[in-house]
C-alpha positions as MATLAB code, in Angstrom:
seq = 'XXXXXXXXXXXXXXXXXXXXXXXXXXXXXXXXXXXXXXXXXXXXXXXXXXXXXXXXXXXXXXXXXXXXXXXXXXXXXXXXXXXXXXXXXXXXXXXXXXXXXXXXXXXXXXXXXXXXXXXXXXXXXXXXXXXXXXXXXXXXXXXXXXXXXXXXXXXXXXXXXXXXXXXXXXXXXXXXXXXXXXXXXXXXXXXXXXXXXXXXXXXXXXXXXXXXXXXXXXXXXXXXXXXXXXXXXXXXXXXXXXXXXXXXXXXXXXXXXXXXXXXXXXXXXXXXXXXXXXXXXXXXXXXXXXXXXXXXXXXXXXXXXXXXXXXXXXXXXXXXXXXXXXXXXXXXXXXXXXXXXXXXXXXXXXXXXXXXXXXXXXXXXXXXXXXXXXXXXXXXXXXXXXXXXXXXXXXXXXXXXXXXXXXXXXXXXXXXXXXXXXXXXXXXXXXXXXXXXXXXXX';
ca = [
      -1.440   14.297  -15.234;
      -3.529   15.120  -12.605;
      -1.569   15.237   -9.151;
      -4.587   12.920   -7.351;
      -5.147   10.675  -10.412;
      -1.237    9.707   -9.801;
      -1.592    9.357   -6.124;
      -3.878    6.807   -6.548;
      -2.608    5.252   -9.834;
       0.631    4.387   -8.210;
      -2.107    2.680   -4.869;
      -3.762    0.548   -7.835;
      -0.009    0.029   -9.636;
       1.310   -1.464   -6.400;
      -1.798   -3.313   -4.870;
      -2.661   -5.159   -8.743;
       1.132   -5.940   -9.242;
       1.589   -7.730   -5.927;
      -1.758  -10.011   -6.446;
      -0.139  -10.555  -10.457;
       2.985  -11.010   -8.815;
       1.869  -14.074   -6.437;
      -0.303  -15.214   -9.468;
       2.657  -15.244  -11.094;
       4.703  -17.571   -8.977;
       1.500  -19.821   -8.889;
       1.317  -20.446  -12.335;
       5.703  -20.909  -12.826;
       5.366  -23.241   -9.981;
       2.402  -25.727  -11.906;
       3.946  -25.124  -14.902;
       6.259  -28.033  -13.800;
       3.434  -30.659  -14.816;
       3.310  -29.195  -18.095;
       7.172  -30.078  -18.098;
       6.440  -33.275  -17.490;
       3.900  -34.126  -19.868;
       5.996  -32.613  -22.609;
       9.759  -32.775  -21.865;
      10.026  -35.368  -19.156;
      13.831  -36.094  -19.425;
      14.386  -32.493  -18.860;
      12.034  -31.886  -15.562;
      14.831  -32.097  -13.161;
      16.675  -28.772  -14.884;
      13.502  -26.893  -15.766;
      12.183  -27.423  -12.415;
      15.191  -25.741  -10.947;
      14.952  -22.983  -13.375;
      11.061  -22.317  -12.234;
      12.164  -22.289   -8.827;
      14.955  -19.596   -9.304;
      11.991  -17.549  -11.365;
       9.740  -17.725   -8.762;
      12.484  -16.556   -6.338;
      13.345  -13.708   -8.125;
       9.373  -12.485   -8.737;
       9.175  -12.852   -4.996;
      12.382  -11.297   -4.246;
      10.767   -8.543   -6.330;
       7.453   -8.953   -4.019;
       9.751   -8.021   -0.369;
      11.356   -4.927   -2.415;
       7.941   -3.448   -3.573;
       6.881   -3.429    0.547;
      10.043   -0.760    1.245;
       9.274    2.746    1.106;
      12.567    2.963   -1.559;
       9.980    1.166   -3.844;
       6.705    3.276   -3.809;
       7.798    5.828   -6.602;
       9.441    2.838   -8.472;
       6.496    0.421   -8.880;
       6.193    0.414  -12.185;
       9.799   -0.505  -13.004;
       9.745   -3.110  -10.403;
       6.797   -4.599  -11.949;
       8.333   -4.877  -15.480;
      10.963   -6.529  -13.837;
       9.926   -9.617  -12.231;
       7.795   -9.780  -15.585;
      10.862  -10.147  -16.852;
      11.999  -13.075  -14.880;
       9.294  -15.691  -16.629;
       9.823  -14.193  -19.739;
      13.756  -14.864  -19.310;
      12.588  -18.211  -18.104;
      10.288  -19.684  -21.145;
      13.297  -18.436  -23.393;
      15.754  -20.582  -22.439;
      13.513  -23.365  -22.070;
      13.025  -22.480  -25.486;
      16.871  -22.923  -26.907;
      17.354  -25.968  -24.907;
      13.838  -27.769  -26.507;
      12.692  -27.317  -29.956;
      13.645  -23.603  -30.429;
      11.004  -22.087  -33.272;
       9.007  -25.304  -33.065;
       8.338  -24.934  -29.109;
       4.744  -24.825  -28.043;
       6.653  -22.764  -25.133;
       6.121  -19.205  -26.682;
       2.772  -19.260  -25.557;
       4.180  -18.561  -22.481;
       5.584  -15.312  -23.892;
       2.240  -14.004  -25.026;
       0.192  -14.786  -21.673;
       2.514  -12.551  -19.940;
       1.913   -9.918  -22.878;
      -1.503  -10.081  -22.712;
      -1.253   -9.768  -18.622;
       0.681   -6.925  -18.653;
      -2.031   -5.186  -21.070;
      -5.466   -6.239  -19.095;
      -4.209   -7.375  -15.530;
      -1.215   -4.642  -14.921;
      -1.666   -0.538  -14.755;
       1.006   -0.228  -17.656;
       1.343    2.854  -19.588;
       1.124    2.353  -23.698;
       5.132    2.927  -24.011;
       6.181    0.905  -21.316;
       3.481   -2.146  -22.766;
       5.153   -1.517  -26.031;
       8.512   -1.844  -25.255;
       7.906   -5.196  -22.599;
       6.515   -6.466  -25.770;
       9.357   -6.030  -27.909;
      11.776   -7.350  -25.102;
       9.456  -10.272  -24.939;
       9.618  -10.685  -29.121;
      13.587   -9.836  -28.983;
      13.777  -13.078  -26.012;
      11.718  -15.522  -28.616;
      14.443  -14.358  -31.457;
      17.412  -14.939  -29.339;
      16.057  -18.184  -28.056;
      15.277  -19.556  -31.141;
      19.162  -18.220  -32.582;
      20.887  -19.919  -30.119;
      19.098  -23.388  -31.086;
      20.794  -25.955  -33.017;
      18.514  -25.591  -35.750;
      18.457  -21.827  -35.617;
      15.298  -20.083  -37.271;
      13.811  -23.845  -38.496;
      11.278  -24.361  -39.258;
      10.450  -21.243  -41.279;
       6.861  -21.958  -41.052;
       6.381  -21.779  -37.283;
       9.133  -19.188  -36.862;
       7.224  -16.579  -38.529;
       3.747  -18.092  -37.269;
       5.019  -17.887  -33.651;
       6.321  -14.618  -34.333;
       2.537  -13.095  -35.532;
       1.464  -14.364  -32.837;
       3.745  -12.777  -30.408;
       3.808   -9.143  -32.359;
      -0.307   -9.714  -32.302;
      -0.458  -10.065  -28.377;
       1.556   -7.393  -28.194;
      -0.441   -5.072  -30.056;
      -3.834   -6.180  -28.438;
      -1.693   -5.397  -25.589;
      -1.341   -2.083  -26.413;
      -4.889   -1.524  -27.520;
      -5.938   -2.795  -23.854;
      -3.591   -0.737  -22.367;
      -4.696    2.603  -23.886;
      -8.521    1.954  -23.192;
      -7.453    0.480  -20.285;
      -5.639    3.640  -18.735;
      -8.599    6.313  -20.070;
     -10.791    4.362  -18.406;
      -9.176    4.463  -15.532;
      -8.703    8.234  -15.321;
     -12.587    8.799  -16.303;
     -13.850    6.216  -13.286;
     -10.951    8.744  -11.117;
     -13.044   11.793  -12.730;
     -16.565   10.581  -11.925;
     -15.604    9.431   -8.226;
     -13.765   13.309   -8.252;
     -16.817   14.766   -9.461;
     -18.916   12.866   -6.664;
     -16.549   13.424   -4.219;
     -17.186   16.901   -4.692;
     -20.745   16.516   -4.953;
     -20.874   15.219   -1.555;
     -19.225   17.958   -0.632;
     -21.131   20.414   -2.078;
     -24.283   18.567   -0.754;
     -22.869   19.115    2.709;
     -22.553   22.481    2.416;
     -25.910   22.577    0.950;
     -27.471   20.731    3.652;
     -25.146   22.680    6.485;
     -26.821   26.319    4.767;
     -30.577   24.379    5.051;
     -30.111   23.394    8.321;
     -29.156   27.138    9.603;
     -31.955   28.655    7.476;
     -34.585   26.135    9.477;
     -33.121   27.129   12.609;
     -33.129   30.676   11.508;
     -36.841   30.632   10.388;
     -37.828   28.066   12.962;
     -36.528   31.213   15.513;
     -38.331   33.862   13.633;
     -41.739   32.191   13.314;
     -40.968   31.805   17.519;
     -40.751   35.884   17.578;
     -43.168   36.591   15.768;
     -45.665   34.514   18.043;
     -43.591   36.133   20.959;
     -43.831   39.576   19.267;
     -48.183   38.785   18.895;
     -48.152   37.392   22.419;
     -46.487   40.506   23.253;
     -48.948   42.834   21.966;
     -51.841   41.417   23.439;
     -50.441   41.197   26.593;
     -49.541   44.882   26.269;
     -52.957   45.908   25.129;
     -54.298   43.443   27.933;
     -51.969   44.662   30.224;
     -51.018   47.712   30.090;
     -54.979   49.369   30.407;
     -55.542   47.315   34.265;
     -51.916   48.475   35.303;
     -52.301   52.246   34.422;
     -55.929   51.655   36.479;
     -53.910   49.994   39.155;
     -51.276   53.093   39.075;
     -53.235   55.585   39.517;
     -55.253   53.869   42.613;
     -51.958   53.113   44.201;
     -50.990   57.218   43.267;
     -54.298   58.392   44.599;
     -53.786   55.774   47.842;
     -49.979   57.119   48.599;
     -51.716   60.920   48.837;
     -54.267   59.824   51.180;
     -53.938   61.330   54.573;
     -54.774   57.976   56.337;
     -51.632   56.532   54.058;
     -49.217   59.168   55.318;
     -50.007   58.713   58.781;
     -49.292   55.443   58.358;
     -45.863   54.118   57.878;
     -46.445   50.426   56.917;
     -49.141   51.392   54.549;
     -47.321   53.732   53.005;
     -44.418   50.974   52.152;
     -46.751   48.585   51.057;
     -48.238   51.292   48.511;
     -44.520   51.915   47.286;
     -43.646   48.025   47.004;
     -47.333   47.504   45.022;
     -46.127   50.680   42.827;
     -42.667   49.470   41.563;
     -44.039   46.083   41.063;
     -46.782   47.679   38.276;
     -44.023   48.961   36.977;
     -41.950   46.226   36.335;
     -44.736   44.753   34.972;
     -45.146   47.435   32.969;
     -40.811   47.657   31.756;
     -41.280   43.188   31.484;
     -44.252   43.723   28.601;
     -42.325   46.873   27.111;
     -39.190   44.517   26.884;
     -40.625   41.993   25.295;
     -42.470   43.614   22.721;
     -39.431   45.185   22.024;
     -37.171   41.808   21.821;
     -39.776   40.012   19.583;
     -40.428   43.112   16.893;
     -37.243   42.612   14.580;
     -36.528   45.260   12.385;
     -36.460   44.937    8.468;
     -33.280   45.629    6.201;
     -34.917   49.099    5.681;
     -35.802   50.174    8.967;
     -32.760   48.940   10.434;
     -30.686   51.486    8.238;
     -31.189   54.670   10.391;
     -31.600   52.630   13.619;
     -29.581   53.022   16.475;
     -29.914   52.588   20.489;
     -27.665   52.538   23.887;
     -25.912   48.851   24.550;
     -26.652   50.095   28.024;
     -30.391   49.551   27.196;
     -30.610   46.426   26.090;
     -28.063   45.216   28.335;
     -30.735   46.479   30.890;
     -33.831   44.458   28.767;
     -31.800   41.648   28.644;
     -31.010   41.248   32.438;
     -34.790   41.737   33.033;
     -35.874   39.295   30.376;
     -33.628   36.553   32.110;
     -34.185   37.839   35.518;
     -35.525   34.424   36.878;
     -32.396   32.878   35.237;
     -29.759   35.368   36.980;
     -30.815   35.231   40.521;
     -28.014   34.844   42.521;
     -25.982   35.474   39.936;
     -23.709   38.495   40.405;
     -23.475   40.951   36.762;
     -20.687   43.227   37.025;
     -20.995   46.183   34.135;
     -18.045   48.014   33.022;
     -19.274   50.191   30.255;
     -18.272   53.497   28.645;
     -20.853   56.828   28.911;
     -21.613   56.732   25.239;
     -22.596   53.257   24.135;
     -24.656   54.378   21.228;
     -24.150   51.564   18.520;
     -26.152   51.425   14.880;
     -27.969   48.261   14.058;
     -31.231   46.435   15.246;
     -31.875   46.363   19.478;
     -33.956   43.426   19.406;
     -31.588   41.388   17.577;
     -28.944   42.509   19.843;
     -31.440   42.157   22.888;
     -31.585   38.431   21.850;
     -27.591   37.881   21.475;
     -27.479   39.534   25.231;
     -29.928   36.987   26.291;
     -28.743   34.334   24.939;
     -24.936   35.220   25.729;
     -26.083   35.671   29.609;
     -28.686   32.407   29.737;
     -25.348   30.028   28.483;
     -23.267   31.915   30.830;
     -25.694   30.972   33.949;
     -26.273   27.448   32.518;
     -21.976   26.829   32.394;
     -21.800   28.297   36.049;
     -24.774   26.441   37.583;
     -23.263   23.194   35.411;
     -19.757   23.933   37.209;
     -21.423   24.370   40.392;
     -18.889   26.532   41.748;
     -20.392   29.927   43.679;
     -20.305   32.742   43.326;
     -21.819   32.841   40.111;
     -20.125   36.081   38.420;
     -20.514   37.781   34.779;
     -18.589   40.367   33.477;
     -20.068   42.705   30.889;
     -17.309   45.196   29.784;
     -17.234   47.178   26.097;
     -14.813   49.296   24.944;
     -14.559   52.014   21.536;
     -12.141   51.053   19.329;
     -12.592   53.456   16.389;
     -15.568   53.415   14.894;
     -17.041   49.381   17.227;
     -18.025   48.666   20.175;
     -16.205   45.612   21.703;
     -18.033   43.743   24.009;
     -16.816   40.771   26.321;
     -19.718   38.933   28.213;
     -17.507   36.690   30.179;
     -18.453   34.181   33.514;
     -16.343   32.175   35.926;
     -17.913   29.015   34.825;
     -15.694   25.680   33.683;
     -14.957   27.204   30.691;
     -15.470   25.156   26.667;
     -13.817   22.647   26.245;
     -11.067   22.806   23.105;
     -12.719   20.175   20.727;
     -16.103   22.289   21.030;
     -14.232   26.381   20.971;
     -14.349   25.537   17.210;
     -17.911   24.483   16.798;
     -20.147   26.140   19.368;
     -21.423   28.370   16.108;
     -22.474   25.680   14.203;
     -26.120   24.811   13.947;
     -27.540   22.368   16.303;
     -24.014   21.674   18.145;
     -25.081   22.015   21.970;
     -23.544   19.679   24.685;
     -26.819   19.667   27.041;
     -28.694   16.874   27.002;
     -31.376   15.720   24.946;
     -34.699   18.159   24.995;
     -32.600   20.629   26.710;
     -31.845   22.781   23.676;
     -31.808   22.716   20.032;
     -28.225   24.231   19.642;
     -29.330   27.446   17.520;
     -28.637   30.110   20.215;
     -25.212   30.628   19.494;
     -25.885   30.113   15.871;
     -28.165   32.713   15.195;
     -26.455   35.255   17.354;
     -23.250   34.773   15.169;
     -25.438   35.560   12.701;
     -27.032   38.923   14.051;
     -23.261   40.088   14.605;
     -22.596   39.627   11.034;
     -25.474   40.810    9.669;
     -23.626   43.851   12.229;
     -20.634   43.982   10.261;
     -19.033   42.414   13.352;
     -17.588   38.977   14.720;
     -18.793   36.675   17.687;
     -16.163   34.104   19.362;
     -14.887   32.705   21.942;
     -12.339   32.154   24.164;
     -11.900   30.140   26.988;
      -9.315   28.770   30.119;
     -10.816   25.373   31.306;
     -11.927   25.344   34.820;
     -11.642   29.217   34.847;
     -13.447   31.019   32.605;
     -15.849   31.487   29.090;
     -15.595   34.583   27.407;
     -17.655   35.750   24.189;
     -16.380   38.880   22.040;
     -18.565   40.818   19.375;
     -18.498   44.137   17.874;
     -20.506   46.531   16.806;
     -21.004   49.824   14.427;
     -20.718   53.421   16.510;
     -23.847   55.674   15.546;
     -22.648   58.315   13.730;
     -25.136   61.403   14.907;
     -26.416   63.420   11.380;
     -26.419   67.466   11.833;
     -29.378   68.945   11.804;
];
């Protein structure tokens, strides 16, 4: 038998006995008007006996409420069945024994144990016979013994009838219960699968609703370099031509100016460069031979955020070689999105100075990289789910919740891992890995 199907069998065992069990009692107890309208001279000693029965079916009711009775329901249950059944027979060998209209008795509790009660076929059978074997003793110990023939074996069809419709009930009875447990099994697990379902759908929208946002990035990007790019070189090499100008040398202030106009073109020029490179992604076949220098696209990354970071002190601990295989856009993005959270916790925490540490390490053939502020830290109840899709804790408009999501996904699609750990009040840390560049020989 299945190992859930008995779990809750024995829930429905013990919940349907305890309402037949008070049902029960109900029906003993009014039975006492039916004593009266057929055996009045004998209502005083009948009442008495109902009153032990129903004492002993609820004596049975306290026991089934222990924990000694949860694995013994069913026994329990066939004995305060009993305790009517014991009842009806001796009313039957003190009345009219064979002839007693009280056997009907017998076969209502039959039939209840076959259509009320969560009986199994054997146990129906044999609280059946028990039940017949009562009537036979009852009517034995009569005066009159087995008489009347006639309603002897009349009563006794009867009784071996309701025992067998009993048993019929019982049968259909208990595979019907097991297929409604199968269906509400197989919808149970449904549900379940159409969570996962609708868990996967919800990361692919956040995944495509991220690449349809590069790719508009990416087109911005090229115009802007086309755009840009032409009137900065033009700018360039005035400001080249300017600096070499004798009236430029002579003068000091001028010359500064010239230099401060120069490095600004240029970070115009590394700000377009950057992007264009963050928003082209790489397909599964270019990415194959592609590698680049962490140290690179830690370096895009700062600049891309560099209206986020201000004030904000990055401290780099990085190895000579950080040469790593995979996509640098992808990884560009992670960076960004690793050092935008980072400056969001701090600022939320509001607790200067504002400091992120950006250490990596080789171990064997990865990369290990910790991107790690002195913020408030994560809370425990969200360490578990800041991956999942659309989890954020800002407030509403404030982020959709797919950063982290989609850059657990670029480390995978790395061969690596992203988590996190955290000290509350202290400090957030996020760890990822990723693939050395092996270097082919020529």
């Amino acid at each position: 038998m299945h190992a859930g199907y008995a779990a809750v069998l024995r829930d429905f065992r013990r919940e349907f006995s305890r309402g037949a069990a008070y049902t029960c009692i109900v029906l003993i107890l009014l039975g006492v008007m039916l004593d009266y309208a057929l055996y009045p001279q004998m209502q005083a000693g009948f009442a008495g006996a109902r009153m032990l029965a129903a004492a002993a079916v609820f004596g049975v009711i306290l026991l089934m409420r222990t924990r000694w009775a949860l694995n013994r329901i069913q026994w329990l249950t066939f004995a305060w069945l009993l305790a009517p059944q014991v009842m009806i027979a001796w009313m039957i060998s003190v009345t009219e024994g064979a002839a007693s209209i009280y056997y009907v008795g017998l076969s209502l509790a039959i039939y209840s144990s076959g259509i009320v009660l969560a009986f199994g076929l054997w146990q129906n059978l044999v609280f059946g016979a028990i039940s017949y074997l009562l009537y036979v003793i009852a009517c034995l110990s009569h005066p009159s013994g087995l008489e009347p023939h006639a309603s002897f074996i009349v009563n006794s069809l009867f009784l071996v009838m309701s025992a067998t419709v009993s048993a019929v009930f019982t049968y259909f009875n208990e595979r019907a219960r097991f297929m409604l447990f199968q269906l509400k099994a197989e919808v149970a697990e449904k549900n379940s699968q159409l969570e996962i379902t609708n868990k996967d759908l919800a990361d692919i929208k956040g995944q495509m609703l991220q690449q349809e946002k590069m790719v508009a990035i990416g087109t911005l990007a090229a115009g802007l370099l086309h755009e840009v790019n032409n009137p900065v070189n033009y700018c360039m090499m005035a400001i080249e031509v300017a600096i070499e100008d004798p009236a430029a040398k002579n003068s000091p202030l001028l010359t500064e100016c010239l230099t401060d106009a120069k490095e600004g073109m240029l970070r115009v020029q590394h700000i377009v460069s950057d992007l264009k490179t963050f928003a082209y992604r790489k397909s599964g076949n270019q990415l194959a031979g592609a590698h680049f220098a962490l140290a690179r696209a830690l370096d895009s990354a700062a600049r891309l955020v560099g209206h986020e970071i201000k004030y904000v002190t990055i401290r780099r601990d990085l190895p000579d070689d950080t040469v790593v295989r995979g996509d640098e856009a992808a990884i560009v993005g992670v960076l960004i999105n690793l050092l935008g959270n980072a400056v969001l916790s701090m600022r939320k925490g509001n607790k200067p100075p504002f400091e992120i540490d950006v250490t990596a390490r080789w171990d064997g053939d990865r990369l290990r990289v910790t991107v790690r502020d002195n913020g408030p830290g994560i809370a425990p109840e969200n360490l578990a789910r800041v991956f999942e899709p659309f989890f954020t804790t800002r407030e509403v408009g404030q982020g959709l919740g797919l950063g982290l999501s989609i850059s657990y996904g670029v480390i995978e699609r790395h061969g690596g891992t992203l988590f996190a750990e955290s000290a509350v009040g202290l400090w957030a840390a996020m760890h990822f890995d990723l693939p050395r560049h092996v270097w082919q020989a020529a």
